[in-house]
Biopython code that builds the backbone (N, CA, C, O; Angstrom):
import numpy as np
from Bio.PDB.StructureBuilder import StructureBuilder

atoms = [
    (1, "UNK", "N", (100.080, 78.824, 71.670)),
    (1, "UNK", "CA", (100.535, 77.547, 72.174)),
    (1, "UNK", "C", (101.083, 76.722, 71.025)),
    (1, "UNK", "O", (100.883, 76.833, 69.815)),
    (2, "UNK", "N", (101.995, 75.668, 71.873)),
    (2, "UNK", "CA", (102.948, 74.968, 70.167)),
    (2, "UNK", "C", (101.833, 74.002, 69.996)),
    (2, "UNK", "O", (101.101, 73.634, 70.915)),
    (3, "UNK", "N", (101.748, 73.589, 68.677)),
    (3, "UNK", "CA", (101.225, 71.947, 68.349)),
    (3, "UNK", "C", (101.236, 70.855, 69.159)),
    (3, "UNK", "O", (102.326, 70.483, 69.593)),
    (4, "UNK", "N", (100.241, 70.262, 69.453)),
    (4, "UNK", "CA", (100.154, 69.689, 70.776)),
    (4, "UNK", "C", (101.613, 68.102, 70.720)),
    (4, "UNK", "O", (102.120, 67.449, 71.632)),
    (5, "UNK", "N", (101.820, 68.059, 69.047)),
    (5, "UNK", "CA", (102.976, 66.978, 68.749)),
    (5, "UNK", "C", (104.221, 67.388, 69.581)),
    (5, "UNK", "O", (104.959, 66.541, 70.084)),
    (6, "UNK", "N", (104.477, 69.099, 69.739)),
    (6, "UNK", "CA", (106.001, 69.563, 69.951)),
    (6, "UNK", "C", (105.855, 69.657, 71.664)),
    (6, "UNK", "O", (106.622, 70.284, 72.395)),
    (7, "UNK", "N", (104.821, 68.969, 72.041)),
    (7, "UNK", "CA", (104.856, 69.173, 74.033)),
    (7, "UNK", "C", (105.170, 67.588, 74.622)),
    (7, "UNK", "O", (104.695, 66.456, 74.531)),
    (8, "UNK", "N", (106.040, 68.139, 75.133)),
    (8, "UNK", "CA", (107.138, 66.732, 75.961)),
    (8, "UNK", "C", (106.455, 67.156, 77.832)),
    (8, "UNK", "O", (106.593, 68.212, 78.449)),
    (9, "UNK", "N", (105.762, 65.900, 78.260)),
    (9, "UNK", "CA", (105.478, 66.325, 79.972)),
    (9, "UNK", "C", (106.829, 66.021, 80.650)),
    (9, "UNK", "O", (107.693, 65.185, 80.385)),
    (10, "UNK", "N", (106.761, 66.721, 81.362)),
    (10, "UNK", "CA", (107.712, 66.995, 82.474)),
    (10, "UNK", "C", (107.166, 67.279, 84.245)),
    (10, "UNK", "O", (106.095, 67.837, 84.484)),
    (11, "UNK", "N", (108.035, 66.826, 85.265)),
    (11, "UNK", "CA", (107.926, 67.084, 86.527)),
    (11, "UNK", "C", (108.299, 68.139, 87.220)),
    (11, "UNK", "O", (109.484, 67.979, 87.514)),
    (12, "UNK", "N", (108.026, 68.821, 87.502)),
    (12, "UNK", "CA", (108.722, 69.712, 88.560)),
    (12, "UNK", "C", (108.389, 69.973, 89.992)),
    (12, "UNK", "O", (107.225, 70.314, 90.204)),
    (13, "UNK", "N", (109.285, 69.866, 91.124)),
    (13, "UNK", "CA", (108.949, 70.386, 92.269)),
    (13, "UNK", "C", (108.980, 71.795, 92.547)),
    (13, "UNK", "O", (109.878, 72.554, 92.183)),
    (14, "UNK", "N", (107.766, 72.172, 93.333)),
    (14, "UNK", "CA", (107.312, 73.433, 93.262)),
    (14, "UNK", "C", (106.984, 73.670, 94.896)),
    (14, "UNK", "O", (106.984, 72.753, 95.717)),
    (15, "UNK", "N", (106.742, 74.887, 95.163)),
    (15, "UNK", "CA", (106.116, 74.954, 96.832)),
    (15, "UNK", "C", (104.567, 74.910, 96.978)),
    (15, "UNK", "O", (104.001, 74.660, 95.914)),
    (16, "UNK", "N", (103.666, 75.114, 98.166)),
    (16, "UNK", "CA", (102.536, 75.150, 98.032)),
    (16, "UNK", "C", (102.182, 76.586, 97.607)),
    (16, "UNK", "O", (101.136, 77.007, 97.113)),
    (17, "UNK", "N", (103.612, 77.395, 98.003)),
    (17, "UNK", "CA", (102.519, 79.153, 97.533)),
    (17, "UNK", "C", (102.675, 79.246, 96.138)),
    (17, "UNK", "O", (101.715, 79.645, 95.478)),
    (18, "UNK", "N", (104.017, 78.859, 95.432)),
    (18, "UNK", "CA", (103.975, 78.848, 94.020)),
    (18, "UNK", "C", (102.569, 78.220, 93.657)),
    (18, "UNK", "O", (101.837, 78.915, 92.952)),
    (19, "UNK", "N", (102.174, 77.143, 94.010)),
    (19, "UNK", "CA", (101.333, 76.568, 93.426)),
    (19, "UNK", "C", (100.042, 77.629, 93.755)),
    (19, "UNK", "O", (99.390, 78.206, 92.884)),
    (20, "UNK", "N", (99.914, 77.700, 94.647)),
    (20, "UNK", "CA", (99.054, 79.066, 95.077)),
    (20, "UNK", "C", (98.848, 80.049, 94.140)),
    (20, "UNK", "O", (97.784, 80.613, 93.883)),
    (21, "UNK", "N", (100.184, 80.261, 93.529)),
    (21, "UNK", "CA", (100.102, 81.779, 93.150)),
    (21, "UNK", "C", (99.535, 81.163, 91.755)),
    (21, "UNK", "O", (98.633, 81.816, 91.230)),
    (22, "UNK", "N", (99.968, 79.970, 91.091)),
    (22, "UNK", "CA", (99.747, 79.734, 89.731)),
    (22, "UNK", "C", (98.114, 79.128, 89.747)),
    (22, "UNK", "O", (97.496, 78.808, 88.731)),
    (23, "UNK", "N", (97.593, 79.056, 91.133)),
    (23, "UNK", "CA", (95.857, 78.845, 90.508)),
    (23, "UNK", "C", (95.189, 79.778, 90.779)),
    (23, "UNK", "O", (94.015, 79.674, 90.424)),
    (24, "UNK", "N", (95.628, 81.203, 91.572)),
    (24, "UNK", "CA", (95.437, 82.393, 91.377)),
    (24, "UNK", "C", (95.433, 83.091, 90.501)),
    (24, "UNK", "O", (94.608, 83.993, 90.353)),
    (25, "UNK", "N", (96.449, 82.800, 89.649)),
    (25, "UNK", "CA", (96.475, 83.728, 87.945)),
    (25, "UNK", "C", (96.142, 82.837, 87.180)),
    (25, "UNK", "O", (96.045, 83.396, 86.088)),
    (26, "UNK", "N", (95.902, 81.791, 87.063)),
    (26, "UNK", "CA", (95.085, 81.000, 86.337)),
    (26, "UNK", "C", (93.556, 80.957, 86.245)),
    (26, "UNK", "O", (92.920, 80.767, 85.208)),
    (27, "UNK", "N", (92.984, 81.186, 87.635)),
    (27, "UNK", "CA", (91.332, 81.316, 87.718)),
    (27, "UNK", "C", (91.303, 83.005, 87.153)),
    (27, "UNK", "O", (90.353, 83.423, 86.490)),
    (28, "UNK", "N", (92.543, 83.917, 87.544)),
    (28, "UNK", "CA", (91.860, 85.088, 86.819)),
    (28, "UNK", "C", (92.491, 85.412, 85.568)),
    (28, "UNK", "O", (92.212, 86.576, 85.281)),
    (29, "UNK", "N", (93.473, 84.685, 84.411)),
    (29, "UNK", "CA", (93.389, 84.579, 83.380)),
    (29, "UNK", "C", (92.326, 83.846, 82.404)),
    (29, "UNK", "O", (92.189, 83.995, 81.190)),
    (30, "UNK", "N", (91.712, 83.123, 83.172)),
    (30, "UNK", "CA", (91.043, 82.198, 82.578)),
    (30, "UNK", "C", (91.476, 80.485, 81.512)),
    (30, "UNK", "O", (90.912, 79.679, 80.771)),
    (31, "UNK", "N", (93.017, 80.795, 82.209)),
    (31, "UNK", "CA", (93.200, 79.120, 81.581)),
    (31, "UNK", "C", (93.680, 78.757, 82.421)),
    (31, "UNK", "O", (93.790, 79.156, 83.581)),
    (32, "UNK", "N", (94.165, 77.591, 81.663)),
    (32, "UNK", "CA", (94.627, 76.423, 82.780)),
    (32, "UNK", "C", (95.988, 76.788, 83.361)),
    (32, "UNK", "O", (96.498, 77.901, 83.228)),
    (33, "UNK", "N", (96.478, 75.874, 83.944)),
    (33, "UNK", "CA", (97.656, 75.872, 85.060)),
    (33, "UNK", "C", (98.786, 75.744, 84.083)),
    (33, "UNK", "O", (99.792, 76.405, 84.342)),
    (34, "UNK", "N", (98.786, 75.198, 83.290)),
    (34, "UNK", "CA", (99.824, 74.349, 82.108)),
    (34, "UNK", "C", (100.531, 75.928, 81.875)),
    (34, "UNK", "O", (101.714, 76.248, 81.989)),
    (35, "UNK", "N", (99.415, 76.717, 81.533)),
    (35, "UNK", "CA", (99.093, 77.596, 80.666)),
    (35, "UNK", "C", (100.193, 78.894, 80.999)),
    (35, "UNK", "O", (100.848, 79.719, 80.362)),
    (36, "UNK", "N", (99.948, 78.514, 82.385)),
    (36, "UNK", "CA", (100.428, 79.977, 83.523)),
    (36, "UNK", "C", (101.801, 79.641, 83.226)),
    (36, "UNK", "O", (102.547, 80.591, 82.989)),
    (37, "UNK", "N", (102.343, 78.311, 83.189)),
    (37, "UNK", "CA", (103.405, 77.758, 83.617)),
    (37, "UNK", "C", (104.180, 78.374, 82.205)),
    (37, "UNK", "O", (105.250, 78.977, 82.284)),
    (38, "UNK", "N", (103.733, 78.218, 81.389)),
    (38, "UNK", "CA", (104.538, 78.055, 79.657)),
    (38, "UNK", "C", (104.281, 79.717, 79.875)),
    (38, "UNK", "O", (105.323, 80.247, 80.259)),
    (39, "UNK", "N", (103.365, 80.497, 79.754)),
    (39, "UNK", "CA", (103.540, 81.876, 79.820)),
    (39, "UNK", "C", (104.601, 82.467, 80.797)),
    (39, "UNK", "O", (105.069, 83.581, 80.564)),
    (40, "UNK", "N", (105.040, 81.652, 82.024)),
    (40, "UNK", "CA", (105.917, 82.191, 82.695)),
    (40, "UNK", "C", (107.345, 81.942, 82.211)),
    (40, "UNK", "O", (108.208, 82.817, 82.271)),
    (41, "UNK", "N", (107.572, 80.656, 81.707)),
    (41, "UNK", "CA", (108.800, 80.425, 81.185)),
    (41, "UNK", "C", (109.146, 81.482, 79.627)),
    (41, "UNK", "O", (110.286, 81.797, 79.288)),
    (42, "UNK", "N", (108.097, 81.810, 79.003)),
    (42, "UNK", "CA", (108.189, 82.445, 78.187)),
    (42, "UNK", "C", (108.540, 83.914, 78.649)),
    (42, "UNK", "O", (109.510, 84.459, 78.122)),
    (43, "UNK", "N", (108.043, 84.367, 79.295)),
    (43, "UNK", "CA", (108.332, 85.371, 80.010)),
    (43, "UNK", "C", (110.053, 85.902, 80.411)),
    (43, "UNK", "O", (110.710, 86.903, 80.124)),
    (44, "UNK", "N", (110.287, 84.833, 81.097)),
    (44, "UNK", "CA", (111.469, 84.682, 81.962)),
    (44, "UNK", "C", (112.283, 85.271, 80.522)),
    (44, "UNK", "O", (111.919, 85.092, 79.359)),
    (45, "UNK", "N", (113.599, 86.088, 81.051)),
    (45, "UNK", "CA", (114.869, 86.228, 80.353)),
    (45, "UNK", "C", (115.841, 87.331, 81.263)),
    (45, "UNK", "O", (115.775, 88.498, 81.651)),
    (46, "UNK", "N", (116.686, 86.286, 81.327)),
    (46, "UNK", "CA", (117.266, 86.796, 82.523)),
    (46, "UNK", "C", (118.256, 87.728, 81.472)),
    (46, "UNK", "O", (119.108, 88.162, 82.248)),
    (47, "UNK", "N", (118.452, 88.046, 80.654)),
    (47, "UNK", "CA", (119.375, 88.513, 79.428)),
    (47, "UNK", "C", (118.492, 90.145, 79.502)),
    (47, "UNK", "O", (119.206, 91.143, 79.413)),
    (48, "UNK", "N", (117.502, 90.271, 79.607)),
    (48, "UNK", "CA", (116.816, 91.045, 79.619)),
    (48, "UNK", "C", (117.084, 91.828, 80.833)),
    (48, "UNK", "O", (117.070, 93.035, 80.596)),
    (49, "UNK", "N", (117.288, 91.573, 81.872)),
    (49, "UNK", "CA", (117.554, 92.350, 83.299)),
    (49, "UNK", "C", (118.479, 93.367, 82.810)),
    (49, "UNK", "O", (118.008, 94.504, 82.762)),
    (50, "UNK", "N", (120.044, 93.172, 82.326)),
    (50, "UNK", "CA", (120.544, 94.171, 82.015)),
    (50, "UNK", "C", (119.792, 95.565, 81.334)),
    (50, "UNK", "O", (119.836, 96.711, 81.781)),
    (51, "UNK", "N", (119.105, 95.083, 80.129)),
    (51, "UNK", "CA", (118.952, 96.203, 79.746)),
    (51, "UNK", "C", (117.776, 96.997, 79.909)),
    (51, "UNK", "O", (117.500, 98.048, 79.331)),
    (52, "UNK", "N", (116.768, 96.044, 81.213)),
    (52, "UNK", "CA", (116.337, 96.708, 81.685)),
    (52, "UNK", "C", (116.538, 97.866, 82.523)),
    (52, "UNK", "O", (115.797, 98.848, 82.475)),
    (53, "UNK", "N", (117.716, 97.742, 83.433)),
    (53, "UNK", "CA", (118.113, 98.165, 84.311)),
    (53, "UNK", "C", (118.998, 99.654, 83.512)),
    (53, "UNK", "O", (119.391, 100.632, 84.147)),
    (54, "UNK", "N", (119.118, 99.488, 82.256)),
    (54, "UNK", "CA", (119.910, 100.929, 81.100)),
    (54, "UNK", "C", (118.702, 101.746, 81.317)),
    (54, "UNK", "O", (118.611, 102.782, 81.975)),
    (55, "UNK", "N", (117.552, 100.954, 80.492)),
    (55, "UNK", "CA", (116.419, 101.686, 80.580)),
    (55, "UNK", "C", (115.968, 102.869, 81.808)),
    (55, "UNK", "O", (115.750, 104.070, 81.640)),
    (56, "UNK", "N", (115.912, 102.006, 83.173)),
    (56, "UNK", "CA", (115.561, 102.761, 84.137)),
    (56, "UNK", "C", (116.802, 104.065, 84.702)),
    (56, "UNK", "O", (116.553, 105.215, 85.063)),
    (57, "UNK", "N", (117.986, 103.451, 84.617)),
    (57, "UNK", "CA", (118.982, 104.458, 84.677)),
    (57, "UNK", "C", (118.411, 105.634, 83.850)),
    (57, "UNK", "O", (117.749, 106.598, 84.233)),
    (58, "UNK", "N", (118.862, 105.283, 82.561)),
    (58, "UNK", "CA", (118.390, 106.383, 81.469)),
    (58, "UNK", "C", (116.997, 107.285, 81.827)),
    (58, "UNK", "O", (116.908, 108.442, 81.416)),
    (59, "UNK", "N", (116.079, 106.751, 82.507)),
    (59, "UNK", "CA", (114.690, 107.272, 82.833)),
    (59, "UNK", "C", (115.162, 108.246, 84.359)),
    (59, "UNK", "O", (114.423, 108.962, 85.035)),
    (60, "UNK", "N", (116.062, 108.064, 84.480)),
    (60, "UNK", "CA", (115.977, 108.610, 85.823)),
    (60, "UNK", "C", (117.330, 109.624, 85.886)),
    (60, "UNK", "O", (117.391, 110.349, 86.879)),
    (61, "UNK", "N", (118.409, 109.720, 84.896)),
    (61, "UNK", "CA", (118.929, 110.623, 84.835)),
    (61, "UNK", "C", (118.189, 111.534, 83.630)),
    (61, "UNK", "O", (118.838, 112.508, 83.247)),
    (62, "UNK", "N", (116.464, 111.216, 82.803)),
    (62, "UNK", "CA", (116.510, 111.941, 82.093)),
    (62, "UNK", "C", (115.374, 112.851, 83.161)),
    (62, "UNK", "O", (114.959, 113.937, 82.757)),
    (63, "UNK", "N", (115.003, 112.408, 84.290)),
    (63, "UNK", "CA", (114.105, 112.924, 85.583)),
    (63, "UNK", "C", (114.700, 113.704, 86.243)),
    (63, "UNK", "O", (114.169, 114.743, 86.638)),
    (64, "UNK", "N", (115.970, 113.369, 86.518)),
    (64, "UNK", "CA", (116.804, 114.148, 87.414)),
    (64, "UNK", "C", (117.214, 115.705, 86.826)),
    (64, "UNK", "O", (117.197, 116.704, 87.546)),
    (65, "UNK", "N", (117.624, 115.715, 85.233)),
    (65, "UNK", "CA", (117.781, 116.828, 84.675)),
    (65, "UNK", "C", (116.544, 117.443, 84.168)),
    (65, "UNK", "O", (116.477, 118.584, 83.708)),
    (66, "UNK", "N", (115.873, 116.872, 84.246)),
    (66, "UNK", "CA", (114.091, 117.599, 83.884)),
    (66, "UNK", "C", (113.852, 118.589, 85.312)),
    (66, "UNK", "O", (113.251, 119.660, 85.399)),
    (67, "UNK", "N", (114.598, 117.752, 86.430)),
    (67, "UNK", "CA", (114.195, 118.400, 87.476)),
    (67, "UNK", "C", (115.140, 119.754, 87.659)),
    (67, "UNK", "O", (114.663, 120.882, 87.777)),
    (68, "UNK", "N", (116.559, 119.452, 87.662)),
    (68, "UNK", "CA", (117.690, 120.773, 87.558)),
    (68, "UNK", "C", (117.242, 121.340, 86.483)),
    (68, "UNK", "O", (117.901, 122.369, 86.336)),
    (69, "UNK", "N", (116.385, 121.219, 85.546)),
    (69, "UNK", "CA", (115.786, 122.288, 84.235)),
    (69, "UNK", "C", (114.822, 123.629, 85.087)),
    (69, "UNK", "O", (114.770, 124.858, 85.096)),
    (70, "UNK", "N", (113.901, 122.003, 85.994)),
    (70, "UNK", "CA", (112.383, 123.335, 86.543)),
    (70, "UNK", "C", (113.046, 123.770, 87.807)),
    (70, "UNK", "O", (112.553, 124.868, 88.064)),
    (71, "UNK", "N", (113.933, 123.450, 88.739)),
    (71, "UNK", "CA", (114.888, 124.164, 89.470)),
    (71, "UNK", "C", (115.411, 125.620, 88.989)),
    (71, "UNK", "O", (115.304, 126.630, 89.685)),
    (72, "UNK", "N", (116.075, 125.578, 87.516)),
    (72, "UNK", "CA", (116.393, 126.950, 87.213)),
    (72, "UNK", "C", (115.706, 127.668, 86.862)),
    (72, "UNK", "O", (115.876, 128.866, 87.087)),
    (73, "UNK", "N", (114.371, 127.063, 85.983)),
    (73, "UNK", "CA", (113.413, 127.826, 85.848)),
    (73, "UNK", "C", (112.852, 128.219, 86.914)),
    (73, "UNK", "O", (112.615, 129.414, 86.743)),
    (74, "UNK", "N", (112.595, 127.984, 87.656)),
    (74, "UNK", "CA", (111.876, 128.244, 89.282)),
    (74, "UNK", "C", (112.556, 129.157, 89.804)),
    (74, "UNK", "O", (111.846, 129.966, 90.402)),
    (75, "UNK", "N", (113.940, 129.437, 89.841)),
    (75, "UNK", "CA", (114.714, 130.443, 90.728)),
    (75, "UNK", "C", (114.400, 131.308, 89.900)),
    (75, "UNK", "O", (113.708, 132.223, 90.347)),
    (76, "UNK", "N", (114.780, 131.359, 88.385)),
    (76, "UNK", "CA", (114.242, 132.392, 87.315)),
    (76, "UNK", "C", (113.259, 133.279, 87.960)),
    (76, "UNK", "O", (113.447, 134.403, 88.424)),
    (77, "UNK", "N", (111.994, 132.460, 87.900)),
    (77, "UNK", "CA", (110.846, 133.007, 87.862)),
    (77, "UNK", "C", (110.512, 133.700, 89.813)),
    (77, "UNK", "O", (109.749, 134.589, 90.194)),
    (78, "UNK", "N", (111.284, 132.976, 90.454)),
    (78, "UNK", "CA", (111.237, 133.843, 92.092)),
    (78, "UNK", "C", (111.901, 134.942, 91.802)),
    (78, "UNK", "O", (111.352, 136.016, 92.049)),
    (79, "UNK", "N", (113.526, 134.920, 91.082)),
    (79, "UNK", "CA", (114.155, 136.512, 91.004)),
    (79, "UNK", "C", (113.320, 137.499, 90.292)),
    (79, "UNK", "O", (113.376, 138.624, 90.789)),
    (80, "UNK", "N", (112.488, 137.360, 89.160)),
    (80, "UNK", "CA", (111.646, 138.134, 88.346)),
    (80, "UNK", "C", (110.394, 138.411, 89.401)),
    (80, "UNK", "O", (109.841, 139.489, 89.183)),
    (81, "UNK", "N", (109.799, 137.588, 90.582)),
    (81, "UNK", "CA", (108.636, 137.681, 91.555)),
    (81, "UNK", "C", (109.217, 138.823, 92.744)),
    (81, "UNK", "O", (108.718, 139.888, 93.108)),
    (82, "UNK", "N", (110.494, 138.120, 93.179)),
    (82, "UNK", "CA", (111.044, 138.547, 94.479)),
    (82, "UNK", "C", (111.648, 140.159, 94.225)),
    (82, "UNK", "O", (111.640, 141.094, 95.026)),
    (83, "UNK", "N", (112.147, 140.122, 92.868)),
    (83, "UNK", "CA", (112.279, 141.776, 92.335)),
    (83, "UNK", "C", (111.640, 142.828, 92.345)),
    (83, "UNK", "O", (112.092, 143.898, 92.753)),
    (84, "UNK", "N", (110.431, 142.636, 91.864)),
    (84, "UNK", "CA", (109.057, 143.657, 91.870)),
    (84, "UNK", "C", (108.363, 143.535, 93.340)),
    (84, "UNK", "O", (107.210, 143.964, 93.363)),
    (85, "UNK", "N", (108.875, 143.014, 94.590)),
    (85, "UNK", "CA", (108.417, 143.438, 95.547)),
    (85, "UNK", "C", (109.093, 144.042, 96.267)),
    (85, "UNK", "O", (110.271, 144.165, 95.929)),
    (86, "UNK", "N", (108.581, 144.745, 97.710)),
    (86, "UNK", "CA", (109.413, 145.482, 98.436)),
    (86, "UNK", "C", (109.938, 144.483, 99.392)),
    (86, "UNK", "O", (109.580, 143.330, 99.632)),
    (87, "UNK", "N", (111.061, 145.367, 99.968)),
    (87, "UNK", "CA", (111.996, 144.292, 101.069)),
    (87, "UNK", "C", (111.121, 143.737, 102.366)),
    (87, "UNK", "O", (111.673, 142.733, 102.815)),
    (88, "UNK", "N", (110.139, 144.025, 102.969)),
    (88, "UNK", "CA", (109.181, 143.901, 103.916)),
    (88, "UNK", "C", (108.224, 142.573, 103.181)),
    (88, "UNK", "O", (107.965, 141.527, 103.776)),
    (89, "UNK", "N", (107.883, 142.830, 102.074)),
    (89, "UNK", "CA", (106.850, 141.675, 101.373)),
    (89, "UNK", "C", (108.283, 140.499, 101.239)),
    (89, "UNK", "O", (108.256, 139.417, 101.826)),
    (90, "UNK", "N", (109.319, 140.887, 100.487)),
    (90, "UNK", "CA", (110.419, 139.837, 100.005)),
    (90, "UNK", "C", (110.476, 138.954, 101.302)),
    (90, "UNK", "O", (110.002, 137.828, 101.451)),
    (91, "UNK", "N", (111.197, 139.759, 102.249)),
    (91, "UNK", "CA", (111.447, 138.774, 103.692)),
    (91, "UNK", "C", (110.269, 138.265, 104.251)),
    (91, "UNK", "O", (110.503, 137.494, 105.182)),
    (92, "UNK", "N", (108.712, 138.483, 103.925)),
    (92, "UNK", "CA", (107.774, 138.047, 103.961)),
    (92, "UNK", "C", (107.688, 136.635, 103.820)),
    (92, "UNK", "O", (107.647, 135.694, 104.612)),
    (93, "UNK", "N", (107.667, 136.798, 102.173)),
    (93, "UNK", "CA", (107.534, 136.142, 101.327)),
    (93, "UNK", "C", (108.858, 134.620, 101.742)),
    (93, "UNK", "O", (108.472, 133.485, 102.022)),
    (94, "UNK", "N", (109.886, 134.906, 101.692)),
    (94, "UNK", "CA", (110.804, 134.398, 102.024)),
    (94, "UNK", "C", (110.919, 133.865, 103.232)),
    (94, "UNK", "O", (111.976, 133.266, 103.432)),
    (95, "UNK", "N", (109.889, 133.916, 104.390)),
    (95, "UNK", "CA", (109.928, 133.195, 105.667)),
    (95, "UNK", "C", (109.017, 132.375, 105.206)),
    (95, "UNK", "O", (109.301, 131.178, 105.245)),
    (96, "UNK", "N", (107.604, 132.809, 104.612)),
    (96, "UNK", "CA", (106.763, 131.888, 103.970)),
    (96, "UNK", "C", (106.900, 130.306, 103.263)),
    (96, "UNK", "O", (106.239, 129.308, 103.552)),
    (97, "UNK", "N", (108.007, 130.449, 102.229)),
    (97, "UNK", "CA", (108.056, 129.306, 101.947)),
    (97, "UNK", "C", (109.019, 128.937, 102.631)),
    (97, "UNK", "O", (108.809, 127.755, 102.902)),
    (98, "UNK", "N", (110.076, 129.308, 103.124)),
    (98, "UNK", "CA", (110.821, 128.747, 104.077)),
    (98, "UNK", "C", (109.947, 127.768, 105.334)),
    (98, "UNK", "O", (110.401, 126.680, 105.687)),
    (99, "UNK", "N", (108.991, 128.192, 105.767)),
    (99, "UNK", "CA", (108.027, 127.662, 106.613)),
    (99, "UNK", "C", (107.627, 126.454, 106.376)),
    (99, "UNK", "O", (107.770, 125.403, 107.002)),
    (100, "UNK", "N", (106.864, 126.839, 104.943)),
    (100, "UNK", "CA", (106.027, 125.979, 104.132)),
    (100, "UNK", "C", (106.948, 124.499, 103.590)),
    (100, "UNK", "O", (106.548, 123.336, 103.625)),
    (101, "UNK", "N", (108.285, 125.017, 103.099)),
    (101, "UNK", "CA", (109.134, 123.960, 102.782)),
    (101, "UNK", "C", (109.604, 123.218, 103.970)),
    (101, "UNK", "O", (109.743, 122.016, 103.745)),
    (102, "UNK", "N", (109.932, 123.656, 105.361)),
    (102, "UNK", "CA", (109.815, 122.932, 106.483)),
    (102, "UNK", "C", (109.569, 121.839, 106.526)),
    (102, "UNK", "O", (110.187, 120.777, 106.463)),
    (103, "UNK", "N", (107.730, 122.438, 106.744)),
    (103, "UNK", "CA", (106.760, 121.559, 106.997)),
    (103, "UNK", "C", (106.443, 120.360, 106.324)),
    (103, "UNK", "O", (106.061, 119.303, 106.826)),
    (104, "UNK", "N", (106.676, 120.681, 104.917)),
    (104, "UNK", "CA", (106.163, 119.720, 104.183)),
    (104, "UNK", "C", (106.928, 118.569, 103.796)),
    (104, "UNK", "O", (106.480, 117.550, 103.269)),
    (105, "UNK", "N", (108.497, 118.893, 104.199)),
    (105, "UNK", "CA", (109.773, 117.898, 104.163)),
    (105, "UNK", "C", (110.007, 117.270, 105.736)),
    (105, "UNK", "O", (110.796, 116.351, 105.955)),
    (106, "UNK", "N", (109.284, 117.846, 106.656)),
    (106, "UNK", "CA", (109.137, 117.622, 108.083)),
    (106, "UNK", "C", (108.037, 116.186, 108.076)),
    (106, "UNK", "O", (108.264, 115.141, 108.684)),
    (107, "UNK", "N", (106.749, 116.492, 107.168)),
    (107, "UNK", "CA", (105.794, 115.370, 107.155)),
    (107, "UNK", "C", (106.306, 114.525, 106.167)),
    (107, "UNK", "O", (105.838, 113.396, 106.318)),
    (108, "UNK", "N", (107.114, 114.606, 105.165)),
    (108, "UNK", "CA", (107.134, 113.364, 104.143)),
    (108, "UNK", "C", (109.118, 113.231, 103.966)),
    (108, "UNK", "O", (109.653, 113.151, 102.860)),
    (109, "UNK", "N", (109.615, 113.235, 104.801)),
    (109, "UNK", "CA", (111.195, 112.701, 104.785)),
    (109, "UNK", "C", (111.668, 111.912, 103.643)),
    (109, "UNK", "O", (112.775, 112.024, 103.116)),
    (110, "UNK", "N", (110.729, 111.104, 103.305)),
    (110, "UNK", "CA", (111.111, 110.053, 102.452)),
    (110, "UNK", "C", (111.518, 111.198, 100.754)),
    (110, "UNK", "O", (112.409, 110.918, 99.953)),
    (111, "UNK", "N", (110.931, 111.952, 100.685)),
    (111, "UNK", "CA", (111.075, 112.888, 99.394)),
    (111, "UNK", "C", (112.099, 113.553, 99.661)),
    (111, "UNK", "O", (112.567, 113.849, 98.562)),
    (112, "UNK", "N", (112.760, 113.986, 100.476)),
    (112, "UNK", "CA", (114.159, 114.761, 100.520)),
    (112, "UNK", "C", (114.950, 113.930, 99.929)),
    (112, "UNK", "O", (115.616, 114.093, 98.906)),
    (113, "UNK", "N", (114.828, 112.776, 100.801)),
    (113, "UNK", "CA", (115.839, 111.457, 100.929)),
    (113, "UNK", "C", (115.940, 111.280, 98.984)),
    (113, "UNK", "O", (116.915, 111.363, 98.238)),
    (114, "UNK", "N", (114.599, 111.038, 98.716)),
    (114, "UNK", "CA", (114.790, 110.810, 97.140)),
    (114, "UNK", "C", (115.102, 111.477, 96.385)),
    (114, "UNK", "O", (115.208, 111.079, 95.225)),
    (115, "UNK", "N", (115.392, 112.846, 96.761)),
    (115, "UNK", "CA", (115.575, 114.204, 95.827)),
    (115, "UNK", "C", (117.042, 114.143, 95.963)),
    (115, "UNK", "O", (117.634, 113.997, 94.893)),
    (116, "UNK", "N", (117.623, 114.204, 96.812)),
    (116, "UNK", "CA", (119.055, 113.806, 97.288)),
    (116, "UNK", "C", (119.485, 113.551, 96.258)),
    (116, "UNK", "O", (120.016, 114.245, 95.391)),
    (117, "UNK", "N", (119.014, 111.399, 96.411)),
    (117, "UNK", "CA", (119.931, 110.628, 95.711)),
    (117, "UNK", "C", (119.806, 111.001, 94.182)),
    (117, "UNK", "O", (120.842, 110.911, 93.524)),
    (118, "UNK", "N", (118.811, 111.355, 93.629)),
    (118, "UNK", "CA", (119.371, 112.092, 92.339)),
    (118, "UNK", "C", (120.396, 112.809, 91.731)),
    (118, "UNK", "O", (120.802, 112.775, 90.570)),
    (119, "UNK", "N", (120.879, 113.693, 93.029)),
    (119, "UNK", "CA", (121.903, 114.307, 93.237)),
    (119, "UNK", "C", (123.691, 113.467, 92.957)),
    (119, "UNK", "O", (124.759, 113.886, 92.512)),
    (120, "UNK", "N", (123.303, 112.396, 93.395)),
    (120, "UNK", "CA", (124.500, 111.627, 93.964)),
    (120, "UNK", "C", (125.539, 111.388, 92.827)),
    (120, "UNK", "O", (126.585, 110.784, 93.064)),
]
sb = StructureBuilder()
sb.init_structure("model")
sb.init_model(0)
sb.init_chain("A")
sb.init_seg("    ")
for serial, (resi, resn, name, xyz) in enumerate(atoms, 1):
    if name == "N":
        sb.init_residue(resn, " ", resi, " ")
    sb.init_atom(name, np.array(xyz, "f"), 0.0, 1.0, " ", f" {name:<3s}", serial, name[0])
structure = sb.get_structure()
């Protein structure tokens, strides 16, 4: 906190939930209201959004190719599986997860949908 010489009071209109929310994180920070207020303005930087937003890009095309990495590794490792069996186990095998991948994109849609847009 600055020197109590460098604090100028000021007014501001606020709502009742703001105010809500600031004696909510105030009783569980343990200071005062003043307190919440100057930590939030400190906080704030709207200059910062941009490069937040590099960050998460960057995190998510370095996810997306982590994923086309264990994709090739994965087909890898089925042609080296699906090789050493016979054609009766292969087409077995091959209705199996076909089944299995169904089902499990049948109960959770929302993960296709997100696997997709990686794609995009």
């Amino acid at each position: 906190m600055e020197p109590q010489e460098n604090l100028v009071r000021r007014q501001y209109l606020v709502s009742k939930a703001q105010i809500a929310k600031v004696e909510r994180l105030r009783k569980r920070e343990g200071v005062g209201a003043t307190e919440i207020v100057r930590r939030a303005i400190e906080a704030y930087d709207p200059d910062a959004k941009g490069a937040n937003e590099a960050e998460v890009e960057a995190a998510l095309n370095a996810m997306a190719e982590a994923l086309r990495e264990t994709c090739r590794e994965l087909a890898t490792l089925r042609e080296r599986v699906v090789n050493g069996l016979s054609d009766e186990a292969r087409e077995a095998n091959r209705r199996q997860v076909a089944d299995e991948t169904r089902a499990y994109y049948a109960a959770h849609p929302e993960e296709l949908e997100a696997i997709s847009r990686l794609f995009e």
